[in-house]
C-alpha positions in Angstrom: 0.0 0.0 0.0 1.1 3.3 -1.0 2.1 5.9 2.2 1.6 9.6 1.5 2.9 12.4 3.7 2.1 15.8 3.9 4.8 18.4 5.8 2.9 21.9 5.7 3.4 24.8 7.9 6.8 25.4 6.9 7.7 29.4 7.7 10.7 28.8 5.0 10.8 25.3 2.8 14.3 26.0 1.2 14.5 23.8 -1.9 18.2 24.4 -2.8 16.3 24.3 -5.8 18.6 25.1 -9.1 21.0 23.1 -11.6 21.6 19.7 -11.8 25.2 20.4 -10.7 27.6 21.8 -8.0 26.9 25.4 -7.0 29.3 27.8 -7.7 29.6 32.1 -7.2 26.2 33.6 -6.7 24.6 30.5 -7.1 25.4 29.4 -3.7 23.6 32.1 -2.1 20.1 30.7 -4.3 18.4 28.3 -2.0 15.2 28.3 -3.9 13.0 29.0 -0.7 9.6 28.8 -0.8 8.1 30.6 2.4 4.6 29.2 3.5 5.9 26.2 2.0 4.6 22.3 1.7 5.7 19.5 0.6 3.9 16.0 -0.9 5.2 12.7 -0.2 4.7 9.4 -1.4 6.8 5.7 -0.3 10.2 7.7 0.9 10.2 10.3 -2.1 9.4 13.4 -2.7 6.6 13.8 -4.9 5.8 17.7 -4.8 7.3 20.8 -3.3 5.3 24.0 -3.5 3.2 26.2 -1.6 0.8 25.3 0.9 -1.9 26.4 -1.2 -0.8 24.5 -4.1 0.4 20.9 -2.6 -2.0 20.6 0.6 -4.9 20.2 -2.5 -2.8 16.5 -3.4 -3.0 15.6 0.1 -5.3 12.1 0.1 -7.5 10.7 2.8 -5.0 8.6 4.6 -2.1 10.9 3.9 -0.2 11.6 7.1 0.4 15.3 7.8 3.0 16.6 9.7 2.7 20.4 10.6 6.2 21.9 10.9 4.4 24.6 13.1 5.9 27.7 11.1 9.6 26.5 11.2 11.7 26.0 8.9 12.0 23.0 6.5 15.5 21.8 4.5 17.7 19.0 3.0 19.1 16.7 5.8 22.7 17.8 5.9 25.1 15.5 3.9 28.8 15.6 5.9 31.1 14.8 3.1 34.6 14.4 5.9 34.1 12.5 8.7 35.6 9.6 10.5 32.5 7.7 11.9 34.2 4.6 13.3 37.2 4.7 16.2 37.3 3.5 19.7 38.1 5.8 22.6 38.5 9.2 22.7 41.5 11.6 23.1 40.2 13.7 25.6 43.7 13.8 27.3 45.3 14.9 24.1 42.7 18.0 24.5 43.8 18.8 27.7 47.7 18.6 26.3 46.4 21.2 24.0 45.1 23.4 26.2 48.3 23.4 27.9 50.5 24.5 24.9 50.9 21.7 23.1 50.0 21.4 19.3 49.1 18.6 17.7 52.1 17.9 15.6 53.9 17.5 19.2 51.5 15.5 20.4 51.9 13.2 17.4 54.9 12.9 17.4 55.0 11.8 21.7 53.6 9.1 19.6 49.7 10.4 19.9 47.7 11.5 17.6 46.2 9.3 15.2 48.3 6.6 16.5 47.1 6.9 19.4 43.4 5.9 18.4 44.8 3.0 15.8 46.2 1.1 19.2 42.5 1.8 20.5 40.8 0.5 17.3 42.8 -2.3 17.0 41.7 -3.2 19.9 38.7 -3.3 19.5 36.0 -6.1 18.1 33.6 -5.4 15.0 31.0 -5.6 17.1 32.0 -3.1 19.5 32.6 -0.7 16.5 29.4 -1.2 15.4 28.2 0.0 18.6 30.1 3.3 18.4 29.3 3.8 15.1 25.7 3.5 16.4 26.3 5.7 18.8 27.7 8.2 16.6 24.6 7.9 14.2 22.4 9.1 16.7 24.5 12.0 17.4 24.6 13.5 13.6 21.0 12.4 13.1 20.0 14.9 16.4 21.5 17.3 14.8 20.0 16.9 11.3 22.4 15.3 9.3 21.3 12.4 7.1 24.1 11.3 4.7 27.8 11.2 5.9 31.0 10.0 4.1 33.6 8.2 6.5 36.5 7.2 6.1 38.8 3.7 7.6 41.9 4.6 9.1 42.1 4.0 12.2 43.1 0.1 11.5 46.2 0.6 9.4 46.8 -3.5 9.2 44.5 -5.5 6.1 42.1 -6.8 8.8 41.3 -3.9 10.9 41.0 -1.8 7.9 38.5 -4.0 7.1 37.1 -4.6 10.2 36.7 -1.0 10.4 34.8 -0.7 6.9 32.7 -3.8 7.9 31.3 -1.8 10.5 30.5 1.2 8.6 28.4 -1.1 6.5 26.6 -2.7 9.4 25.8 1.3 11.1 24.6 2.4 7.1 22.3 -0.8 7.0 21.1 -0.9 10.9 20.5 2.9 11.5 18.9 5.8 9.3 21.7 7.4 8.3 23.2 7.0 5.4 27.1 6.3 4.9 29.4 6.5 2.6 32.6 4.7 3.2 35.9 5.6 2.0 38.9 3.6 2.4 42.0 5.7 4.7 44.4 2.9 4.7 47.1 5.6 4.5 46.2 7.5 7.2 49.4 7.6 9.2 52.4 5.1 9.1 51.5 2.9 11.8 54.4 2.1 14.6 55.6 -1.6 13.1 56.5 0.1 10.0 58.2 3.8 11.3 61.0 5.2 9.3 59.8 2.4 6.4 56.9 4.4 4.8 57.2 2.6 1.4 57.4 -0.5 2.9 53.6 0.2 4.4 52.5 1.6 0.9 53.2 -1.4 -0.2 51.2 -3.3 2.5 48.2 -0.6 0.8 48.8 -1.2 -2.6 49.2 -4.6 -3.0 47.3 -6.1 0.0 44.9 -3.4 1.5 42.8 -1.8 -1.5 42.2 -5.4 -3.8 40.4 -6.8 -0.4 38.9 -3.6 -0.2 37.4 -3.7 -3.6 36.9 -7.5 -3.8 34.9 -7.1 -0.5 32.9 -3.8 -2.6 33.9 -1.9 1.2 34.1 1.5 -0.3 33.4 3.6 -2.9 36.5 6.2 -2.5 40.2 6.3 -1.5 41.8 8.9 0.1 45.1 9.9 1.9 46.7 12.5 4.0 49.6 14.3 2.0 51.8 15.8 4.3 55.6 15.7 4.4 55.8 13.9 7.9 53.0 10.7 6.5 52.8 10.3 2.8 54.4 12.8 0.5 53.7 13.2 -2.6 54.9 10.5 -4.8 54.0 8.1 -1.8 50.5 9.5 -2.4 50.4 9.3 -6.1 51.0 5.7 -6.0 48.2 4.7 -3.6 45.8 7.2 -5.8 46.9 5.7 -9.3 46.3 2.1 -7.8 42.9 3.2 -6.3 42.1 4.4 -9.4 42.8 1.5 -11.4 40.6 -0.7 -8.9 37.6 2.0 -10.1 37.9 4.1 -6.8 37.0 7.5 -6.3 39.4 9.6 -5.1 39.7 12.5 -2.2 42.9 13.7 -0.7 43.5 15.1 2.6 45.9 18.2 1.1 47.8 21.7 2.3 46.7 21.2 6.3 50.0 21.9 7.8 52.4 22.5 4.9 51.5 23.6 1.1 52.5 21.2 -0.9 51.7 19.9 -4.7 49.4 17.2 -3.7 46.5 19.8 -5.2 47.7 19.7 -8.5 48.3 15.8 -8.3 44.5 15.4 -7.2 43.8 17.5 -9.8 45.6 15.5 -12.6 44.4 12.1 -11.4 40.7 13.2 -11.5 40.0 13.4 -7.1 36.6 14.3 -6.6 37.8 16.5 -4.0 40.3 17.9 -1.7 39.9 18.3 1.9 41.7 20.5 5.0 43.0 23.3 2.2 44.1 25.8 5.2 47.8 26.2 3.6 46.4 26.1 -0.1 47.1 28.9 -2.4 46.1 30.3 -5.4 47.6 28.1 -8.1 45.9 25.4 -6.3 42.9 26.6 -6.4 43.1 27.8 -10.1 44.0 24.0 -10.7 41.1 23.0 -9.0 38.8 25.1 -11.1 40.3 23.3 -14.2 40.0 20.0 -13.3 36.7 20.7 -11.6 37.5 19.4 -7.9 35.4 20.3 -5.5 37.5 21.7 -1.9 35.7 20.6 1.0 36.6 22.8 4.0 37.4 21.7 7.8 36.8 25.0 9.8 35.6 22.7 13.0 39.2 20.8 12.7 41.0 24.6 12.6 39.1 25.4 16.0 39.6 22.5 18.0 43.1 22.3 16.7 44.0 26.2 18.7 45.2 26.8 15.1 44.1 30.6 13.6 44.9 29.7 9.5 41.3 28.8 8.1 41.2 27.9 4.3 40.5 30.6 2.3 37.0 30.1 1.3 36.0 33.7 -0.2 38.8 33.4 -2.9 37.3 29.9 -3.6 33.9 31.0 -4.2 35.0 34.0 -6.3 37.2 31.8 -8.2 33.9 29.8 -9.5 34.8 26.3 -6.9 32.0 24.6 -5.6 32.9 24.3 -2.1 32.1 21.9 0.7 31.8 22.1 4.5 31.6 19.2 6.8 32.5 18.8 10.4 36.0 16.6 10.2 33.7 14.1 13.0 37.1 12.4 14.6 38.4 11.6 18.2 41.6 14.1 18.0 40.9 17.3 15.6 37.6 17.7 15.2 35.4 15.6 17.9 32.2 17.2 16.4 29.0 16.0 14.5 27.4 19.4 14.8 26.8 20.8 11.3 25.2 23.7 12.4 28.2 24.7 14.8 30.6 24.1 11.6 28.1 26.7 9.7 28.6 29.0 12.2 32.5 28.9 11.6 32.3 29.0 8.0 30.3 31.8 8.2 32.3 33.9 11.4 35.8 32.7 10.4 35.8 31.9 6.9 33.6 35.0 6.2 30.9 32.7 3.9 27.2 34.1 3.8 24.9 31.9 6.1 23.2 30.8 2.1 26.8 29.9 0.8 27.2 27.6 4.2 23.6 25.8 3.8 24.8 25.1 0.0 27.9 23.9 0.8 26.7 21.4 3.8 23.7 20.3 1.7 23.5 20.1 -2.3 27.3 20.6 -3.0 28.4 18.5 -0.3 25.6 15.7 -2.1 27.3 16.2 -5.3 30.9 15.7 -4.0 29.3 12.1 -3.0 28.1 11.5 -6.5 24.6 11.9 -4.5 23.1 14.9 -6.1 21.0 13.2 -7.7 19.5 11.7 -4.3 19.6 13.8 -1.9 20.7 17.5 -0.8 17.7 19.4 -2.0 14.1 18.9 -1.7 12.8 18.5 -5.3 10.1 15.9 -6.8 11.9 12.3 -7.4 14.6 12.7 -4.5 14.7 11.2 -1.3 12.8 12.4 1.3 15.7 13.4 3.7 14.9 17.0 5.8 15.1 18.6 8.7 12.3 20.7 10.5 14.7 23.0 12.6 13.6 24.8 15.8 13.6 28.0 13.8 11.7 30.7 11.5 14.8 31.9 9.4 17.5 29.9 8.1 20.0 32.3 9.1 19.6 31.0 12.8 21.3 27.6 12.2 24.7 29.8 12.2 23.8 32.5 14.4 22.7 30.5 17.3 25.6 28.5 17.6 26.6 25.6 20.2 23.0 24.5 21.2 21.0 23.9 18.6 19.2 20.9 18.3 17.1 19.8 15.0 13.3 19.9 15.7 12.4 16.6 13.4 14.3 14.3 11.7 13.2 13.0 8.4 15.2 9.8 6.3 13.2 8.4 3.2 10.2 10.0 4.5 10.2 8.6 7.9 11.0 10.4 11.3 14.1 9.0 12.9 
């Protein structure tokens, strides 16, 4: 039997409405709002979006109507960086940090990511599933409804792939949707220090064809930087992903600037992520190849660092940029989307509209999702968000307490 759903009420129903494509210049401040706004429902879809003069006529006799009470309505927010599955936390390494330490000390006191790999390692599937769990419910509260996330954490063949076994098992037990990316070069795990080709060899030739036989992910990314994987290091994984029919994203320019841009760019990455140290030949190469920079301004805060990527030159350049939270135990222990718009928009100086595209139908698109999700058009999933709010610009100006009002996947409240 069919279900229908009515959502009416809505103060502001913003559509994101537009191009079949990534948003770019002016056209990230368009979200296509509709104000006194319903939508139409039908089996997990969206089947109308309009007025509520227009769409509450399709409404049917056992259509279910839920009355966003003059609040606003909006895509579920897709995360395109986080790091869903680890065990423990690294609240100690905070404190460190709050005592003067940075991070790259901290790593190299032999914290840091390594840190959390001895954790994870640890740790059974099952009780990563459970975290991961736990973690669902977290972005879900807070309106997201698609995430990517990555491995990493394992940095041996079977907890990398114990790792991505439980991203599976959270994507097909709870609401939110994942999708998992492959991080096997992450960090050079202890067994292998001062041998870093030795352990992209382990990911090359061991790591990514279980990966792929397994179908575990549907990207591959690593972390350029001088002191993990450097660029040729980096190529190499990339060109092998690639052959095995892996997207690629690279974590690139965090600490150091380096040429891992323009190698993403040649080999095709969907995207770039971190960017704070990028400059502008990197981001005209970016524009050429068409990568898409997704930004980490929650990772900059919790980090004590003051160097946020420059997203204003992005925009005017014509990119079609990305915001997600960086969800992960050391630099960025946030799921909070709307806290991360409130960065972008305070520290990277990006309208509250170019921060709503950016978490929503760009960040869908750099997930090869735009056709599913991020917007609220007829023929897409019904993922959205009634937030506790009449205007759209409060999800950034209210920062640190907001808390989604309902929570929508395929149409059903989760």
């Amino acid at each position: 039997m069919s279900v229908s759903v009515l959502v009416t009420n809505c103060s502001q129903l913003v559509t994101m409405a537009g191009p079949d494509r990534p948003r770019t210049c002016k056209e990230m401040r368009e979200l296509g709002i509709v104000h006194d706004g319903a939508m139409f429902l039908r089996d997990g879809r969206i089947a109308a979006v309009g007025s509520r003069a227009e769409v509450e006529l399709l409404a049917e006799p056992n259509t279910q109507v839920v009355d966003a009470g003059g609040r606003v309505t909006m895509p579920g927010f897709v995360d395109a960086h986080t790091h869903l599955i680890f065990a423990g936390n690294r609240a100690d390494e905070f404190e460190m940090r709050c005592s003067g330490m940075t991070y790259q000390q901290i790593a190299e006191r032999g914290g840091g990511i390594r840190s959390t790999v001895r954790k994870t390692r640890a740790a059974t599937e099952e009780e990563l599933i459970a975290v991961g769990q736990k973690h669902a419910q977290r972005f879900l509260r807070g309106g997201t409804t698609t995430v990517e996330t990555k491995s990493g954490y394992g940095l041996t063949l079977d907890d990398e792939l114990k790792i991505l076994r439980a991203v599976r098992a959270v994507s097909r037990t709870t609401p939110l949707r994942c999708v998992p990316t492959f991080l096997g070069a992450h960090e050079i795990p202890d067994e292998y220090k001062g041998r870093p080709d030795a352990y992209v060899d382990l990911v090359v030739e061991e790591m990514l064809p279980a990966v792929t036989r397994e179908s575990l992910a549907k990207f591959c990314d690593v972390f350029c930087e001088d002191k993990v994987f450097n660029v040729k290091q980096t190529e190499r994984v990339l060109r092998a992903a690639k052959k095995l029919g892996l997207g690629l994203r690279v974590h690139a320019d965090q600490f150091t600037s380096s040429s891992a841009v323009e190698l993403a760019a040649a080999l095709g990455a969907k995207t770039v992520d971190h960017l704070e140290q990028t400059t502008a030949d990197s981001i005209a190469a970016m524009k050429q190849a068409g990568v898409q920079p997704v930004l980490l301004p929650g990772s900059v805060y919790a980090i004590g660092s003051q160097k946020y990527a420059p997203a204003r030159a992005m925009i005017d350049a014509g990119l079609p940029v990305v915001i997600a939270t960086d969800f992960n135990p050391g630099s960025s222990p946030t799921a909070s989307m709307t806290m991360v718009l409130s960065l972008a928009c305070t520290q990277m100086k990006m309208t509250p509209a170019e921060a709503v595209t950016a978490a929503t139908i760009n960040a869908a698109y750099s997930l090869n999702l735009g056709h599913e999700v991020g917007s609220l058009k007829a023929g897409k999933v019904a993922d959205f968000v009634i937030h506790d709010a009449e205007d759209y610009r409060e999800l950034a100006y209210f920062f640190g307490s907001h808390r989604a009002h309902r929570v929508f996947a395929a149409g059903a409240e989760v």
